[in-house]
The first five atom37 places (N, CA, C, CB, O) and aatype in JSON, in Angstrom:
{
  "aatype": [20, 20, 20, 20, 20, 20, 20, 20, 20, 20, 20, 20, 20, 20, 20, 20, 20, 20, 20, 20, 20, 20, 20, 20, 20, 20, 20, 20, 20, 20, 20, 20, 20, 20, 20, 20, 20, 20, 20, 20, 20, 20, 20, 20, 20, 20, 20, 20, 20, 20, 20, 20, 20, 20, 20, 20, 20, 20, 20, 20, 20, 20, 20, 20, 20, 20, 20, 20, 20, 20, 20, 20, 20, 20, 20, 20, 20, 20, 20, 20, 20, 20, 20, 20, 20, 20, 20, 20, 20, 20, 20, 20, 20, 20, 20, 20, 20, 20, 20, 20, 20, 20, 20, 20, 20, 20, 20, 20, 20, 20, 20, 20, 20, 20, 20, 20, 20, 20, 20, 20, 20, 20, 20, 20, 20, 20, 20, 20, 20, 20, 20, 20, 20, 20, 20, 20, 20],
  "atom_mask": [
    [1, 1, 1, 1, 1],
    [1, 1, 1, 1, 1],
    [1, 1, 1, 1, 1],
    [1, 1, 1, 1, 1],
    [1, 1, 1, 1, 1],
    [1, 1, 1, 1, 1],
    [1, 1, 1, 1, 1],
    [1, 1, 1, 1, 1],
    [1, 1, 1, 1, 1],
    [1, 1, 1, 1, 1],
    [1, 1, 1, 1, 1],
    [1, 1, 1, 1, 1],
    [1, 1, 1, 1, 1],
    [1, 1, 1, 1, 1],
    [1, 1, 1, 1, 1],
    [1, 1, 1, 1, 1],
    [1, 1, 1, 1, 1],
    [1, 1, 1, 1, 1],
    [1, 1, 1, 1, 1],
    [1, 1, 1, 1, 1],
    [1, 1, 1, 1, 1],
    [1, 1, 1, 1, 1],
    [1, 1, 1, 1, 1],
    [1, 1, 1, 1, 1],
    [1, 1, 1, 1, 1],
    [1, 1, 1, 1, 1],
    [1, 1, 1, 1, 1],
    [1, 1, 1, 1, 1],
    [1, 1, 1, 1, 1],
    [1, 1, 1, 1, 1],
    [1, 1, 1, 1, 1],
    [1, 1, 1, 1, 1],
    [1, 1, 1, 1, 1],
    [1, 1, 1, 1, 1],
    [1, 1, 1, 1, 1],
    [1, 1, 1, 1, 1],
    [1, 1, 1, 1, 1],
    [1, 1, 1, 1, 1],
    [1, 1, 1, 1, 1],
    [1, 1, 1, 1, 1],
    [1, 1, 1, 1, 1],
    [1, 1, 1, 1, 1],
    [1, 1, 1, 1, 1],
    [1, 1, 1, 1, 1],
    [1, 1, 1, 1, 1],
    [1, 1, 1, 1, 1],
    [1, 1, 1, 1, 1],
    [1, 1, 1, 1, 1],
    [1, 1, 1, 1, 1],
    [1, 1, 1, 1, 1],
    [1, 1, 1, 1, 1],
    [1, 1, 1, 1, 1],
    [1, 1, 1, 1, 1],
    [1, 1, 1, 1, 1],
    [1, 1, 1, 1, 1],
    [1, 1, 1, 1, 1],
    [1, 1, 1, 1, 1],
    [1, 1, 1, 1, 1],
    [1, 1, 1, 1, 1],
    [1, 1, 1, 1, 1],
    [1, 1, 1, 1, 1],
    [1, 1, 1, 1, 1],
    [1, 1, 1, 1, 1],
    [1, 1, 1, 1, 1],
    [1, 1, 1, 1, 1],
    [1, 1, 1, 1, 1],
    [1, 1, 1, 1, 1],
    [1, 1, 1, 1, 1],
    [1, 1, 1, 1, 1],
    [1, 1, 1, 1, 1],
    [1, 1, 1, 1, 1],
    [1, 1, 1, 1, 1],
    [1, 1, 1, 1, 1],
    [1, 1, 1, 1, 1],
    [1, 1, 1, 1, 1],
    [1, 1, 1, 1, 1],
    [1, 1, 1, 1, 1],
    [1, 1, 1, 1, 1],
    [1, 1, 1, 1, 1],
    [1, 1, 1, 1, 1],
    [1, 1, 1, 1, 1],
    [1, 1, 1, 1, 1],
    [1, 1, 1, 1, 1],
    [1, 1, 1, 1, 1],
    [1, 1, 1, 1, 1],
    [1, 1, 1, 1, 1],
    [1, 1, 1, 1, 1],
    [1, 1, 1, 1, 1],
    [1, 1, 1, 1, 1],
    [1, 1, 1, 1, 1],
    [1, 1, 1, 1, 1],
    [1, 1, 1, 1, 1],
    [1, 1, 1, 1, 1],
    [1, 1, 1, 1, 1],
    [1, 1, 1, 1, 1],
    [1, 1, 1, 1, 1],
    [1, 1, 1, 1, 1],
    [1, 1, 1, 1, 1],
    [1, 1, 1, 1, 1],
    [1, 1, 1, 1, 1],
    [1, 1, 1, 1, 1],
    [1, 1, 1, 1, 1],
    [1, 1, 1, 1, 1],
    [1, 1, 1, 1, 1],
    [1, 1, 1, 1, 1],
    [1, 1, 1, 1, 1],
    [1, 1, 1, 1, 1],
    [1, 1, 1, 1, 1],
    [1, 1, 1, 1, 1],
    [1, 1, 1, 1, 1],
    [1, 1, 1, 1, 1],
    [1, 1, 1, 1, 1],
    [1, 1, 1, 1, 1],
    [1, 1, 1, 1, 1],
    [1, 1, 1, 1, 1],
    [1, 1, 1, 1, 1],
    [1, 1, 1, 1, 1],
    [1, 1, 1, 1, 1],
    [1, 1, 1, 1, 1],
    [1, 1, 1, 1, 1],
    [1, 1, 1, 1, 1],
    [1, 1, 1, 1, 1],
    [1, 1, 1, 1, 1],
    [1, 1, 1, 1, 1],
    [1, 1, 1, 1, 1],
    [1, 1, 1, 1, 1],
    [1, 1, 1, 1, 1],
    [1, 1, 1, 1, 1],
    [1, 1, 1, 1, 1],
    [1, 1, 1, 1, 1],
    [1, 1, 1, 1, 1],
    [1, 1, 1, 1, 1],
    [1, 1, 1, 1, 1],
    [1, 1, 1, 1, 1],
    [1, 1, 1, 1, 1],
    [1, 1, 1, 1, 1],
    [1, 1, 1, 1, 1]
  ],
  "atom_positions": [
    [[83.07, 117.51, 102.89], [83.97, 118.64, 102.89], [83.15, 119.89, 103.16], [84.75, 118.74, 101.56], [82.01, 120.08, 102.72]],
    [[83.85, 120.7, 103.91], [82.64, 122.16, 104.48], [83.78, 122.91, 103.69], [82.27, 122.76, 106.73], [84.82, 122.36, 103.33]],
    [[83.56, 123.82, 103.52], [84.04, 124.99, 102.51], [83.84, 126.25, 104.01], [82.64, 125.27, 100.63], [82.79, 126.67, 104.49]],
    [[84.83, 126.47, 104.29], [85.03, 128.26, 105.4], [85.72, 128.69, 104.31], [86.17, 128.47, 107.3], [85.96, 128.26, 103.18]],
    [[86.1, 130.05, 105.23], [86.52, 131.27, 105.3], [87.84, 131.07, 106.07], [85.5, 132.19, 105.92], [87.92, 131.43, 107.24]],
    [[88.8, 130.55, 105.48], [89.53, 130.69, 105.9], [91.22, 131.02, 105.0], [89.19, 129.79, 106.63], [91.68, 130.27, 104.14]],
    [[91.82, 132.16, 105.44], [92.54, 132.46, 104.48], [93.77, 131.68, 104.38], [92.73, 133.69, 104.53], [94.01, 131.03, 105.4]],
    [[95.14, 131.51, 102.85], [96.37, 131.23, 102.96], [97.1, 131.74, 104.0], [96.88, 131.5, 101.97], [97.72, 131.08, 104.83]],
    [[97.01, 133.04, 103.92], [97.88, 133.38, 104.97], [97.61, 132.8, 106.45], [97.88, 134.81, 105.02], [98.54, 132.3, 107.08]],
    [[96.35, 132.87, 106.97], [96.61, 132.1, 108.53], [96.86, 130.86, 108.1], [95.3, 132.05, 109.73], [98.0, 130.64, 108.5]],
    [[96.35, 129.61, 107.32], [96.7, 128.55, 107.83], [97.94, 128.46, 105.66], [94.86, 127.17, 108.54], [97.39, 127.68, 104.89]],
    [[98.51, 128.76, 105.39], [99.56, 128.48, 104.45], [99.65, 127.04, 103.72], [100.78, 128.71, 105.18], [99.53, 126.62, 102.57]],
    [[99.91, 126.56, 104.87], [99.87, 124.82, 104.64], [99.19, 124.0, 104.95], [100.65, 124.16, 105.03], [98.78, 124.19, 106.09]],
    [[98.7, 122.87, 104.36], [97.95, 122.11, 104.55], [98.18, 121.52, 106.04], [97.99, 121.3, 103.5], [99.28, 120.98, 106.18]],
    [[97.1, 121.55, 107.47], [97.62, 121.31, 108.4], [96.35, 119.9, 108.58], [97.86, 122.67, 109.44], [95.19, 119.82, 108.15]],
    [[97.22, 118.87, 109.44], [96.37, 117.95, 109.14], [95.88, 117.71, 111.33], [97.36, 116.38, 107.92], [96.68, 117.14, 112.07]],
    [[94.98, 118.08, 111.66], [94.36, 117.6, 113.02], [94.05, 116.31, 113.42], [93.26, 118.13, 113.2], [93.3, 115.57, 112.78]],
    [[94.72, 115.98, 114.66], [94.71, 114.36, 115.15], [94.3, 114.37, 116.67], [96.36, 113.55, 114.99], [94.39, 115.31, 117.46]],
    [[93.8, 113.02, 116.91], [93.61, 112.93, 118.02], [94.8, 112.62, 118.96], [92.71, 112.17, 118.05], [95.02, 111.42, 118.78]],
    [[95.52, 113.01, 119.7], [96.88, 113.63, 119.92], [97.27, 112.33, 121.27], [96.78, 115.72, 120.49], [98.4, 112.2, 121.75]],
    [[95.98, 111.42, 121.71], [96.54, 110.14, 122.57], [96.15, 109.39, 121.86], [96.17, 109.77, 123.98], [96.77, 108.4, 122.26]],
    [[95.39, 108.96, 120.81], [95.13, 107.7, 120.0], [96.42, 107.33, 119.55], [94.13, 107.86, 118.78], [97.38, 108.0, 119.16]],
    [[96.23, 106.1, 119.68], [97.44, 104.87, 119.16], [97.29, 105.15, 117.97], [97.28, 103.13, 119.43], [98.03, 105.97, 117.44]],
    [[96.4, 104.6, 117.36], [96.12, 104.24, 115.94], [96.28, 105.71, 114.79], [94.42, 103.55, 115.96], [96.63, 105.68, 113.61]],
    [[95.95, 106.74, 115.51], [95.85, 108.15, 115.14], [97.58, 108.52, 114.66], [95.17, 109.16, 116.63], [98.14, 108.95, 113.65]],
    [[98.06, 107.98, 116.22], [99.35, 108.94, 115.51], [100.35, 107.61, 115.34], [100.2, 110.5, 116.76], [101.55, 107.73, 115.57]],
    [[99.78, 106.33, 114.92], [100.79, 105.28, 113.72], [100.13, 106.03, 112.64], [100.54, 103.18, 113.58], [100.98, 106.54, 111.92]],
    [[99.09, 106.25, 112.31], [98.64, 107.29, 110.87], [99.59, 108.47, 110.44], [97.15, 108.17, 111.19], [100.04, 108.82, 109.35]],
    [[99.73, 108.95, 111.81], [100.9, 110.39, 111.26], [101.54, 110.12, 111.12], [101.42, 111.46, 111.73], [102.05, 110.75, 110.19]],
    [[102.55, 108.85, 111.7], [103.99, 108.65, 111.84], [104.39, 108.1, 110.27], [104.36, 107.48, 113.2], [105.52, 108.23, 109.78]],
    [[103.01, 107.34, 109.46], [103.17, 106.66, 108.39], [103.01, 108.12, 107.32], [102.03, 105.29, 108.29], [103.7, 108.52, 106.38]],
    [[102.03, 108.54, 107.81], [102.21, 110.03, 106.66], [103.22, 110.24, 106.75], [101.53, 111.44, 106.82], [103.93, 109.56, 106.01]],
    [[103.83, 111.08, 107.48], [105.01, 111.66, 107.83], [106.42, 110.91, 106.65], [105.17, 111.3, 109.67], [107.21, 111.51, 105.93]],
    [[106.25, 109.48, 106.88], [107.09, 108.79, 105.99], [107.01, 108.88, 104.56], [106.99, 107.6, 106.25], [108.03, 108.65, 103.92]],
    [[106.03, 109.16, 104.0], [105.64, 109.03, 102.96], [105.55, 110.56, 102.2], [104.49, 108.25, 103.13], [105.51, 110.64, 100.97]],
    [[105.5, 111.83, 103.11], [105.56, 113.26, 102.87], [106.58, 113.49, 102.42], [105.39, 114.08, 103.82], [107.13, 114.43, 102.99]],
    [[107.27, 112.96, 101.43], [108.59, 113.23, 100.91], [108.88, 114.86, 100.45], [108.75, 112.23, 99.66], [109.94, 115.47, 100.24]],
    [[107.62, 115.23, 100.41], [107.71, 117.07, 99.69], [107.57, 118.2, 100.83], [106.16, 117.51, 98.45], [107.57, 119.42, 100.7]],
    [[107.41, 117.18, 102.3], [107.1, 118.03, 103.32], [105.66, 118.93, 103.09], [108.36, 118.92, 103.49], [105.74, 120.15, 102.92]],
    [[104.5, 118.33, 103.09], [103.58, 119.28, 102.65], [102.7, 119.59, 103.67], [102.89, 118.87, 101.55], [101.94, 120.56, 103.64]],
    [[102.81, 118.73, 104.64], [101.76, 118.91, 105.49], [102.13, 119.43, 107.33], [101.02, 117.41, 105.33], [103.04, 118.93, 108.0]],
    [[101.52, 120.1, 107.64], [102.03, 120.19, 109.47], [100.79, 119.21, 110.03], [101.92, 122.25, 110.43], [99.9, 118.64, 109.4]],
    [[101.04, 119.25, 111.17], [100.58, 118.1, 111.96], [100.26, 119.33, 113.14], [101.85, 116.62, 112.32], [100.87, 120.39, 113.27]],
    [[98.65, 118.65, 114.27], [98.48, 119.38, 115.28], [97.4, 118.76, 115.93], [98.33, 120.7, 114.98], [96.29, 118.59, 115.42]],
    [[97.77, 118.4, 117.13], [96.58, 117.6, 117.95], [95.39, 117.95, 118.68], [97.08, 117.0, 118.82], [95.45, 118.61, 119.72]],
    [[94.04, 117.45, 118.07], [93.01, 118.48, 118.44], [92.71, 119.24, 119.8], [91.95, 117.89, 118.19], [91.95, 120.18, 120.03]],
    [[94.02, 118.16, 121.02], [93.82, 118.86, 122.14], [94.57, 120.12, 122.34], [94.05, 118.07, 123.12], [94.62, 120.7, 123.42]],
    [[95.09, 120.5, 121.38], [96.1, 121.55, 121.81], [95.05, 122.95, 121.2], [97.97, 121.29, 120.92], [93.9, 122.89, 120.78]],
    [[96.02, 124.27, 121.38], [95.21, 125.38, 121.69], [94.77, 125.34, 120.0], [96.07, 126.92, 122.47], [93.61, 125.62, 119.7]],
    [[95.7, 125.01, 119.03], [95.48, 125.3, 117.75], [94.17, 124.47, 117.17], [96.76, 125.01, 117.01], [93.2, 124.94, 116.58]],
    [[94.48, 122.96, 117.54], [93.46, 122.12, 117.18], [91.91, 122.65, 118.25], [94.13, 120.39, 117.48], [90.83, 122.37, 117.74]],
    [[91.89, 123.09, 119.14], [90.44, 123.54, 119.26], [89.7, 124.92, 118.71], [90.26, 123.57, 120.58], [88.5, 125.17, 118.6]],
    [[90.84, 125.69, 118.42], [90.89, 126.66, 117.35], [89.87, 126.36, 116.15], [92.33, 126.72, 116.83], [88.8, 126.87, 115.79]],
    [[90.58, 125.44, 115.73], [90.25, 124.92, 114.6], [88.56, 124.54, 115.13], [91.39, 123.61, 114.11], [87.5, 125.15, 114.99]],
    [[88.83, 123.55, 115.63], [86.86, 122.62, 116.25], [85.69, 123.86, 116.43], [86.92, 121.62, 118.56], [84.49, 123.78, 116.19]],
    [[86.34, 124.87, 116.86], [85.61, 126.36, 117.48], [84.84, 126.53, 116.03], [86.92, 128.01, 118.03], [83.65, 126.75, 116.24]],
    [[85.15, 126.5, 114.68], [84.97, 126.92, 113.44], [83.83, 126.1, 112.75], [86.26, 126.85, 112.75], [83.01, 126.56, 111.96]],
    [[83.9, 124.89, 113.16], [83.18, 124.12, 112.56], [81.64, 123.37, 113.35], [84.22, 123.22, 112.16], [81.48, 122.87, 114.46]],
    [[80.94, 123.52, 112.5], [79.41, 123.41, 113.47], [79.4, 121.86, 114.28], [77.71, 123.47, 112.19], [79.61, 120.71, 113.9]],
    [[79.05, 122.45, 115.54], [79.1, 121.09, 116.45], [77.99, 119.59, 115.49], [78.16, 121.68, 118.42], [78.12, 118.38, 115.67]],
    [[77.13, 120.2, 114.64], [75.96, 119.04, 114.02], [76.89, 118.39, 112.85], [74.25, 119.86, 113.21], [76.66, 117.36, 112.21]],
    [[77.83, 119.11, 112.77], [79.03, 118.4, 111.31], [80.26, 117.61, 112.39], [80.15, 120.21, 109.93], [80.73, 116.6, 111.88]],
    [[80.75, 117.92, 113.6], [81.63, 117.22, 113.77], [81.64, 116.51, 115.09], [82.59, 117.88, 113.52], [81.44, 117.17, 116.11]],
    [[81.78, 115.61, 115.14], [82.09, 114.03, 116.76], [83.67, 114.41, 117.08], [82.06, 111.5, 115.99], [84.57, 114.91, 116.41]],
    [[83.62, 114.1, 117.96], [85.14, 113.54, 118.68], [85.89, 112.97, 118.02], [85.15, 112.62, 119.7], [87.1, 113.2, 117.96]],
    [[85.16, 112.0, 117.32], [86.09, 111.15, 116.53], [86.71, 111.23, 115.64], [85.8, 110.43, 116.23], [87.15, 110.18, 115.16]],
    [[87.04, 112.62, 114.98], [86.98, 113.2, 113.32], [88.61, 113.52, 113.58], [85.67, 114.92, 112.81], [89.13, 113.75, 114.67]],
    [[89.3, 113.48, 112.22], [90.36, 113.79, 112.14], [90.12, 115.15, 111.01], [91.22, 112.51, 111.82], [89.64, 114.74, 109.96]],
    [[90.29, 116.2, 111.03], [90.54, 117.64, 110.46], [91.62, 118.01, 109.4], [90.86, 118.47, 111.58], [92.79, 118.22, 109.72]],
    [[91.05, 118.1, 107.85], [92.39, 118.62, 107.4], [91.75, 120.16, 106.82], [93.28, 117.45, 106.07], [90.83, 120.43, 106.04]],
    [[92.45, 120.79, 107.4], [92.42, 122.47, 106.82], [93.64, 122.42, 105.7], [92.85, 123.87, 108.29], [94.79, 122.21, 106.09]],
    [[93.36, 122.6, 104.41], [94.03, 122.8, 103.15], [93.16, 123.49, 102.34], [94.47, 121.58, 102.5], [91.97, 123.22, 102.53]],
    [[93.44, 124.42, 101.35], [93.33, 125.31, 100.46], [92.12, 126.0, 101.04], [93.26, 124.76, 99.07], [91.18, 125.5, 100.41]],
    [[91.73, 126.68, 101.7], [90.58, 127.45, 102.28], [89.53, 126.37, 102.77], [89.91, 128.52, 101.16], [88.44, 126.91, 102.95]],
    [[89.52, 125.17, 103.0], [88.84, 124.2, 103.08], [88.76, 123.54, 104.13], [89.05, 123.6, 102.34], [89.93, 123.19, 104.28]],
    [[88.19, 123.12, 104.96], [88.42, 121.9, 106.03], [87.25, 120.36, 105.43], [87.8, 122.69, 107.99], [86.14, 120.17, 104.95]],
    [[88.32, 119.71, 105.83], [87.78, 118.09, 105.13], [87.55, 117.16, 106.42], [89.21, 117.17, 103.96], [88.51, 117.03, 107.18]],
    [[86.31, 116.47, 106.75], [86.2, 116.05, 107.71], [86.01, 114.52, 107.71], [85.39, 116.74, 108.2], [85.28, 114.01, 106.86]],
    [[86.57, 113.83, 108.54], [86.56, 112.0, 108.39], [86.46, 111.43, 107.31], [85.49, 111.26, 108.99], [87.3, 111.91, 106.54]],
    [[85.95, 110.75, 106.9], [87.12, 110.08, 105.26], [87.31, 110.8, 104.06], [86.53, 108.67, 104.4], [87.72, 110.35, 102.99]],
    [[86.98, 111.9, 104.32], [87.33, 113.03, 102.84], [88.88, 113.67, 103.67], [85.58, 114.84, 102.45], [89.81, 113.88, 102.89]],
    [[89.08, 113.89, 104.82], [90.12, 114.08, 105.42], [91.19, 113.01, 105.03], [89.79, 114.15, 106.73], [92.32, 113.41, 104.73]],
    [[90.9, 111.72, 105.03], [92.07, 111.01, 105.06], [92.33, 110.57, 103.36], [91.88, 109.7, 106.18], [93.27, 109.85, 103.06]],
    [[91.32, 111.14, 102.3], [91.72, 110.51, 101.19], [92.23, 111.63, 100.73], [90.77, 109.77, 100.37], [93.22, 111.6, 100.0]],
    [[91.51, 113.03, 101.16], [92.51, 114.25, 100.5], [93.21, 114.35, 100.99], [92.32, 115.43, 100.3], [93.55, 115.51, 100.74]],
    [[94.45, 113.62, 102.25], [96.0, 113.69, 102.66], [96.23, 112.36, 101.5], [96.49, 113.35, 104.74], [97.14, 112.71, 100.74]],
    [[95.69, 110.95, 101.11], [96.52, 110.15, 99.92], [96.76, 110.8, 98.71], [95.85, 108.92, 99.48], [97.88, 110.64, 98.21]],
    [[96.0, 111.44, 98.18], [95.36, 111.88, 97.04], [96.68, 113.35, 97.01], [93.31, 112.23, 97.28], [97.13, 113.58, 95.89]],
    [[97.13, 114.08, 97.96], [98.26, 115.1, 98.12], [99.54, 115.02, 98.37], [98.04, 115.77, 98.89], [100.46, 115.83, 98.24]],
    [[99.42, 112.88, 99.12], [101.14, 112.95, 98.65], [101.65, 112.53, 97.15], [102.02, 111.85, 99.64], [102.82, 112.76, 96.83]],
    [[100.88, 111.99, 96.36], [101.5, 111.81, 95.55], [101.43, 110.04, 94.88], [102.66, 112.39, 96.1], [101.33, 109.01, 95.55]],
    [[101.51, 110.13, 93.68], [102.18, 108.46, 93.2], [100.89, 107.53, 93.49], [103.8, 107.75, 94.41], [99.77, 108.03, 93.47]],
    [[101.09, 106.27, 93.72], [99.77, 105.69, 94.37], [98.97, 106.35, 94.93], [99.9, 104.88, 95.21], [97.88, 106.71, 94.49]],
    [[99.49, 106.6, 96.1], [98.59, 107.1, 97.25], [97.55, 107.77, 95.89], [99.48, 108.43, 98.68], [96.64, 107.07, 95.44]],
    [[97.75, 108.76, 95.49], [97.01, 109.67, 94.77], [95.9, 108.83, 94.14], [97.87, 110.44, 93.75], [94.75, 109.1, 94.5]],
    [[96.08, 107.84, 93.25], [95.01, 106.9, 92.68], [94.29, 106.29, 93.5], [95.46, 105.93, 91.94], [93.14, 105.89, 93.3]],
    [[95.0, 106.19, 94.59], [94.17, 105.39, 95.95], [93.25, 106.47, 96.6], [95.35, 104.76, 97.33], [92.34, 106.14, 97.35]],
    [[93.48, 107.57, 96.33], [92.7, 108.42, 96.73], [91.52, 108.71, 96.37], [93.14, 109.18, 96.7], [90.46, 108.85, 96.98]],
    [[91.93, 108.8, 94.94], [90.34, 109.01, 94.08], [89.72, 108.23, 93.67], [90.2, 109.63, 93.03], [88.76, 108.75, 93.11]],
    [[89.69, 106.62, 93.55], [89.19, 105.54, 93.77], [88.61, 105.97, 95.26], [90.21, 104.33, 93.58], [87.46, 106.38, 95.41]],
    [[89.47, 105.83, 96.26], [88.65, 106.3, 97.63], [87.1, 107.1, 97.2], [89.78, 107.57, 98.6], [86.0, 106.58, 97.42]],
    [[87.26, 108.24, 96.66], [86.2, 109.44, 96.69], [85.61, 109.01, 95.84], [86.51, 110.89, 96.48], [84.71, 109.81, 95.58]],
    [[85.54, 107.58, 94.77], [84.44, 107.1, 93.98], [83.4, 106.65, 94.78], [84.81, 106.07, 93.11], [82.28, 106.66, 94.27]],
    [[83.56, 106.21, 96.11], [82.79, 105.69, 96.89], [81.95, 106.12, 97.46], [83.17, 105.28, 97.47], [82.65, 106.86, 98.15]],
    [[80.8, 106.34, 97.85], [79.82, 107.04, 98.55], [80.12, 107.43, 99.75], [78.77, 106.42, 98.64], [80.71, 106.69, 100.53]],
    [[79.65, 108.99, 100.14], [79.79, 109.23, 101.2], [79.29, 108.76, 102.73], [79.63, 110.04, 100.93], [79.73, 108.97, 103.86]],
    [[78.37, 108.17, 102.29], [78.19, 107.78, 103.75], [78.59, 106.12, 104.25], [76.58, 108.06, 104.04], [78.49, 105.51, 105.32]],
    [[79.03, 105.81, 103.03], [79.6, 104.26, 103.21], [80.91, 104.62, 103.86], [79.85, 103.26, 101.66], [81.28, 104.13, 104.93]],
    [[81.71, 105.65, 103.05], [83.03, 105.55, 103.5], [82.78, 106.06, 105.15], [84.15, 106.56, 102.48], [83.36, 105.58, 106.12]],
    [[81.89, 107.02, 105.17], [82.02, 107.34, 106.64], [81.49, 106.6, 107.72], [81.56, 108.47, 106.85], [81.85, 106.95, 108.84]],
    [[80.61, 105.55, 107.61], [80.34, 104.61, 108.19], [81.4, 104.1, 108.6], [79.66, 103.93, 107.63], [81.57, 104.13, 109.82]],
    [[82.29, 103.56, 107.87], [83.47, 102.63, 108.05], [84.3, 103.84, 108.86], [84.25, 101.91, 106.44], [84.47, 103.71, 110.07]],
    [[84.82, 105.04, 108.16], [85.63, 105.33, 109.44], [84.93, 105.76, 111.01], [86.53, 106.52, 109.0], [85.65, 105.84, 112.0]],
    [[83.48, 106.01, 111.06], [83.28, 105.86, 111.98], [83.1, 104.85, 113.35], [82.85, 106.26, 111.66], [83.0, 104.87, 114.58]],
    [[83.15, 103.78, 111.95], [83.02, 102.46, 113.45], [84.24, 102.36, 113.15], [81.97, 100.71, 113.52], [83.63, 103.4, 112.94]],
    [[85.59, 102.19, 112.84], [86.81, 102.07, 113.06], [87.41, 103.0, 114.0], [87.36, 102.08, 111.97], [88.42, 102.66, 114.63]],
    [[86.77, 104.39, 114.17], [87.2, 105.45, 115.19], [86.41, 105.29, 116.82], [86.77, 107.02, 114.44], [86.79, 105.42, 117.99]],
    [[85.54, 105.04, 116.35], [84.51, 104.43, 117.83], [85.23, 103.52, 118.33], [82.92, 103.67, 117.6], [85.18, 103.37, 119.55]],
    [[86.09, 102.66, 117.52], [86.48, 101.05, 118.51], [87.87, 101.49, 118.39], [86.09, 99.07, 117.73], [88.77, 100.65, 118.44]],
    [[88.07, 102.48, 118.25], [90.3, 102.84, 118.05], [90.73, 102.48, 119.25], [91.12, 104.86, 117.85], [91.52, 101.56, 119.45]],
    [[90.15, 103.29, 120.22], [90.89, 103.04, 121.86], [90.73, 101.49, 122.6], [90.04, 104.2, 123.08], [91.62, 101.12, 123.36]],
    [[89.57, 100.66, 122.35], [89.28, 99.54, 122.32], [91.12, 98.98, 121.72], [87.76, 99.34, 121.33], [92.13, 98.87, 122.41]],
    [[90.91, 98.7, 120.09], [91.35, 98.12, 119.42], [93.0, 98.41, 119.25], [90.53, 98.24, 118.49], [93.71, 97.48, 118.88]],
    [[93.69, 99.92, 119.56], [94.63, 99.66, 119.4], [95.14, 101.0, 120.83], [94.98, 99.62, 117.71], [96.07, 101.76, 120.59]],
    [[94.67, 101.04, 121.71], [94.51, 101.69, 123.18], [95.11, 103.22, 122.82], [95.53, 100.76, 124.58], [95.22, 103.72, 121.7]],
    [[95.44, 103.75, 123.97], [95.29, 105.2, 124.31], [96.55, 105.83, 124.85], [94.18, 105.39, 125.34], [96.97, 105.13, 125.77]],
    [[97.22, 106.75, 124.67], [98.09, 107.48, 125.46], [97.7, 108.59, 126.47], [98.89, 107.98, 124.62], [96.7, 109.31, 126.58]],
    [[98.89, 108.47, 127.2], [98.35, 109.48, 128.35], [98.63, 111.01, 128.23], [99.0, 109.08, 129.71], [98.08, 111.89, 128.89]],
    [[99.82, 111.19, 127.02], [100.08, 112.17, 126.43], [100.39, 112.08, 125.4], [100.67, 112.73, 126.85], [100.81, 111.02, 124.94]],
    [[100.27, 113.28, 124.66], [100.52, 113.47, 123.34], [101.91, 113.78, 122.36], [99.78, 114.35, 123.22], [102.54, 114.75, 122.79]],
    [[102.46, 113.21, 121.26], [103.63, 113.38, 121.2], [103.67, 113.66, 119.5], [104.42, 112.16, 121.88], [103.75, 112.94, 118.51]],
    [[103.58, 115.07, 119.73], [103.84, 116.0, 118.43], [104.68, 115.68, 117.7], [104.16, 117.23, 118.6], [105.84, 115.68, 118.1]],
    [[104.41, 115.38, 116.59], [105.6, 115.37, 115.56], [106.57, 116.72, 115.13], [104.93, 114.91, 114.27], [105.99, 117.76, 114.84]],
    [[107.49, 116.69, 115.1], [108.41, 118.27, 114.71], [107.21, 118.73, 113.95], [110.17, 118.24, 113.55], [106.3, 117.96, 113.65]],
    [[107.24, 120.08, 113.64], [106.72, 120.87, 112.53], [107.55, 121.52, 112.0], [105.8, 121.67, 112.77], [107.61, 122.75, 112.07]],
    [[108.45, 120.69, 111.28], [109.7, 120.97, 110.68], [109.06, 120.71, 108.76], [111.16, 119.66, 111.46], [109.87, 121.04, 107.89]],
    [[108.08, 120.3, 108.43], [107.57, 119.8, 107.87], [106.71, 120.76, 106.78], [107.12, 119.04, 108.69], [105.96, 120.23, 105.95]]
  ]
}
């Protein structure tokens, strides 16, 4: 987790950054999305103007291609601290599953999501465009 400068007012809500043609990326959102029963989170794909916004902020030696981005509470969380602080914020399980998650060492967990993100397009292929979820959310 990197700790910015970044205030409530520009980003308000927890916004969660995806890779915006990965298969596997956005069955992840589509399953968040289901499970966001409190509406907490927006969604935004790193190719778009917002999601490189975002990449512009963070030091090229902290982040790969492969990283999924969550900007929440002045914070940005990068590859598996990203995906356990979205379980850990909806709620119920997820939440216990979360912090069991963050018992785990950091570079184990990121090992694993990194070779699972290296072989995504391999393993579950690629779109040719990107298909935003509402930000009704």
């Amino acid at each position: 987790m990197k700790k910015i400068d970044i205030s409530p007012e520009i980003y308000p809500q927890p916004t969660l950054y995806y890779d915006g043609v990965c298969n596997l990326c956005h069955f992840s959102v589509q399953w968040i999305i289901k499970r966001d029963q409190r509406k907490i989170f927006r969604y935004e794909n790193l190719q778009s103007e917002a999601g490189q916004n975002i990449v512009k902020q963070i030091a090229p030696s902290m982040l790969s291609s492969d990283s999924v981005i969550l900007v929440m509470d002045g914070q940005i969380f990068l590859y598996s601290d990203a995906s356990l602080a979205v379980l850990k914020k909806l709620g119920g399980i997820y939440t216990l599953l979360g912090r069991i998650g963050f018992l785990l060492p950091l570079s184990f967990r990121n090992t694993i999501y990194r070779f699972i993100a290296k072989n995504r397009y391999k393993w579950f292929g690629k779109k040719t465009d990107c298909i935003l979820p509402q930000n009704e959310y």
